[in-house]
N, C-alpha and C positions, 0 to 999 in steps of 0.2 A: 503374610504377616500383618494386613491391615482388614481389621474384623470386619471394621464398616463397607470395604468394599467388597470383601467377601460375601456381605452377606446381600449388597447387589446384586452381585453375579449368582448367587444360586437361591437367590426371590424371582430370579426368572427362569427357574424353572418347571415345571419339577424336572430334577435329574435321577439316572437310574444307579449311578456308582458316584466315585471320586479314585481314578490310578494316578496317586504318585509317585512322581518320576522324579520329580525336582530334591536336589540337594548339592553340600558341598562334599567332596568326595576325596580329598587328597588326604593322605596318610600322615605325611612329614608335613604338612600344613597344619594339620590340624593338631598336632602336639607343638606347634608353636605360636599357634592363635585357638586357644580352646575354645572362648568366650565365642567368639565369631563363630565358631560349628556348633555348639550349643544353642544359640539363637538361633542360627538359621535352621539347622537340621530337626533341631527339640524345638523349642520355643516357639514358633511359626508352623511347624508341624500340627503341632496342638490348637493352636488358632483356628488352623485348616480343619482341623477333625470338630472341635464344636460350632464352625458353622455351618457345615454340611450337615451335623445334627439337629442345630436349628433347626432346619429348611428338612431336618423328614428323609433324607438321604440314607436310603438302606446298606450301603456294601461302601468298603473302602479297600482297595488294593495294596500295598505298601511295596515299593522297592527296596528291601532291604538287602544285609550283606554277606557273604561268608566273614567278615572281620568279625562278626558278633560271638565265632566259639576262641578267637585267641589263639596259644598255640594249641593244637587238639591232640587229644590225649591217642585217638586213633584214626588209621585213614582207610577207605573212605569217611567222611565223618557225615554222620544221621543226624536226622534234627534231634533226637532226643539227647545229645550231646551237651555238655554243660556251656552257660552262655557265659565265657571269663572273656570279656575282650582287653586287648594288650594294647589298646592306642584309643584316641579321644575318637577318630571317626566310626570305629567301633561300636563305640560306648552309645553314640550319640544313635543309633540304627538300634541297638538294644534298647536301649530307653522307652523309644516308640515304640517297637513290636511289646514292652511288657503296658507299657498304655495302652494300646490296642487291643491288650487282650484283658484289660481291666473294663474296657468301654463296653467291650462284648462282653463282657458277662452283665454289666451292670446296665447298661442300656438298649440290649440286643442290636447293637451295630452288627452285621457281619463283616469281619475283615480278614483278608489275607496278608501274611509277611512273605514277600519271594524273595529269598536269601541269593543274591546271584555272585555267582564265583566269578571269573575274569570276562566279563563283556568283552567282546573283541568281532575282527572281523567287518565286510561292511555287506551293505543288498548294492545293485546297479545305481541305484541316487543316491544311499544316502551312509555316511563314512564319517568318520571321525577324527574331529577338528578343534580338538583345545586349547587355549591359548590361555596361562602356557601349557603345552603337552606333559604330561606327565605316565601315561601307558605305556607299558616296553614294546606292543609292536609297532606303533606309530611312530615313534621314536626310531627302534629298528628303520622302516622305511624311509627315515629322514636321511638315513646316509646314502642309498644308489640314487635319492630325488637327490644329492646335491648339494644338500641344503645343511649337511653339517658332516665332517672328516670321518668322524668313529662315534660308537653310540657307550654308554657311558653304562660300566653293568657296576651295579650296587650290592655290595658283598661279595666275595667269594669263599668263604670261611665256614660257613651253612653248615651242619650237619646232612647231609645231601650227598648223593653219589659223586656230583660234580663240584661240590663248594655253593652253587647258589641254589637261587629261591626255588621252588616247584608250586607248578597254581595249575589251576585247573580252568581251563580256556572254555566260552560258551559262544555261539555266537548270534550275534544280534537279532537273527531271525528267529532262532528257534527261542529267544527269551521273550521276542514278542507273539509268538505262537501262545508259550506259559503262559500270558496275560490273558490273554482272548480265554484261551482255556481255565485260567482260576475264576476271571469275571463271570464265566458260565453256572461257576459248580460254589461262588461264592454265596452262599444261602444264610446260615446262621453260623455262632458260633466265632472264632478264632482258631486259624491254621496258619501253619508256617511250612513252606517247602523251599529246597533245594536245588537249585537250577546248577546246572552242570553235568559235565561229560564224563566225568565216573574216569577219569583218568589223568594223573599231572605230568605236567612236562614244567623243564627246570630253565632258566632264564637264558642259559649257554645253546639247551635244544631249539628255543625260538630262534635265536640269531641264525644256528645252524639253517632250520627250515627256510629261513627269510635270505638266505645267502642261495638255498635252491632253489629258490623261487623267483628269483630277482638276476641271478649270475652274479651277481656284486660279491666283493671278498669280504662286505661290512667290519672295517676294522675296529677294535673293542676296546675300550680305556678301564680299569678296572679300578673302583671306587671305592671307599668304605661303606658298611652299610650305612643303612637310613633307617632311624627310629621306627618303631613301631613294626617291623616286617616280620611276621610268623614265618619260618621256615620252609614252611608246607601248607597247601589248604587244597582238598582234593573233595570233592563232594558225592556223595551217594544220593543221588536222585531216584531211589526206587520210591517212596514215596509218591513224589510227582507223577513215577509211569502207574502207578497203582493208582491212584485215586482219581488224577486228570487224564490218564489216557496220552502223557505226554512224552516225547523221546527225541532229544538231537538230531537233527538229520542232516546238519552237517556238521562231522563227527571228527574228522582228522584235522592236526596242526597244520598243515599245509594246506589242505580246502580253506579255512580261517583264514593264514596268512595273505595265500592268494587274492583273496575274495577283496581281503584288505590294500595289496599293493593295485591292485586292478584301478580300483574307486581313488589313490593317491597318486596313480601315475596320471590319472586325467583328471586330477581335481590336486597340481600340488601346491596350488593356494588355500587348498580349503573352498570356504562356501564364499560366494560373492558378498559384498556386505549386502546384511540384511534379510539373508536367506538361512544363517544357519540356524 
């Protein structure tokens, strides 16, 4: 958000892209402070894209959302899908992918938008630590860590086979695989892809998973929904394996979960300060 030191930091260089990563991400957060994800997510975003322009910077990567189709009309959902989003954090992912794709045309920025459905999951170092948490498997692994009775499930009421939510799980490696691989193929133009496992599983099937995973009985408190939640969001990555060459490879809810309680069972503080 601050131009003049932006434009420090890429006066030295030349650089070959810009991937970001940075934003604010909560759903019910963000229909109750719009202003605040508006600036940060919009406002500051845009900062970042003209001074990268400035400074001569050819590619710009975006982490953008599944939140941006809303509730979708079909599942799996393709990018050609209309972009209605149903909540500010949404909105504010949409905003920039249609900037982005104004820059490129009008500036020959190359950029990419990676629509990523549920990040989850962790590698051997590095897991996920938010404070406050707000992701249902971390959450989930908060109950056999100890560290809270039962996990709190938000709606049951869904049109859904079970009452709740169904998402489509991706995990952390294979999104940063996606990166590496759009920053290669990211040339000219404006493209937007789809990261995800091309299958959902519903908020009741995680606990399930994480209770076989863990032995723990994770007992469940059952909540009202939380504004802004689509029903469903299941993503079709053909796209992605079409043009990047790209495909999940770790593909079940339980390799995810696992992968997740492993990295929480030895790290259930989180990251030391100063490391995360």
């Amino acid at each position: 958000g601050d131009a003049e030191r932006l434009d420090a930091v890429f006066g030295a260089g030349p650089f070959d892209a810009v991937m970001h990563f940075a934003g604010l991400i909560t759903v019910a957060e963000s229909m109750t402070e719009p202003g605040r994800y508006f600036r940060n997510n919009v406002a500051d975003t845009i900062t970042l894209i003209n001074a990268a322009l400035a400074r001569g910077v050819p590619r710009f990567v975006f982490s953008s959302s599944a939140a941006v189709y809303g509730v979708p009309e079909t599942a799996p959902i393709p990018e050609e899908h209309p972009i209605r989003p149903i909540n500010v954090y949404g909105e504010t992912k949409a905003m920039v992918e249609r900037a982005l794709a104004w820059y490129a045309s009008q500036t020959g920025l190359a950029a990419v938008c990676l629509r990523y459905f549920n990040a989850a999951g962790a590698t051997e170092d590095l897991g996920e630590a938010h404070n406050p948490e707000t992701h249902l498997i971390p959450l989930v692994l908060r109950v056999p860590l100890g560290r809270q009775p039962a996990v709190r499930l938000f709606g049951t009421d869904y049109e859904t086979p079970d009452g709740t939510c169904i998402r489509d799980y991706v995990h952390v490696s294979d999104l940063a695989r996606a990166h590496v691989l759009a920053l290669e193929r990211c040339e000219t133009g404006w493209r937007a892809y789809n990261l995800g496992n091309g299958r959902g599983f519903s908020n009741r099937e995680v606990i399930e998973a994480a209770r076989r995973v863990t032995g723990h009985p994770i007992p469940v408190e059952e909540a009202p929904r939380r504004p802004g939640d689509p029903p469903v969001l299941v993503a079709s990555s053909e796209r992605a394996r079409r043009e990047l060459g790209w495909e999940p490879r770790v593909a079940s809810l339980e390799e995810i979960v696992a992968s997740a309680w492993r990295w929480h069972r030895d790290h259930p503080d989180g990251y030391p300060a100063g490391e995360a």
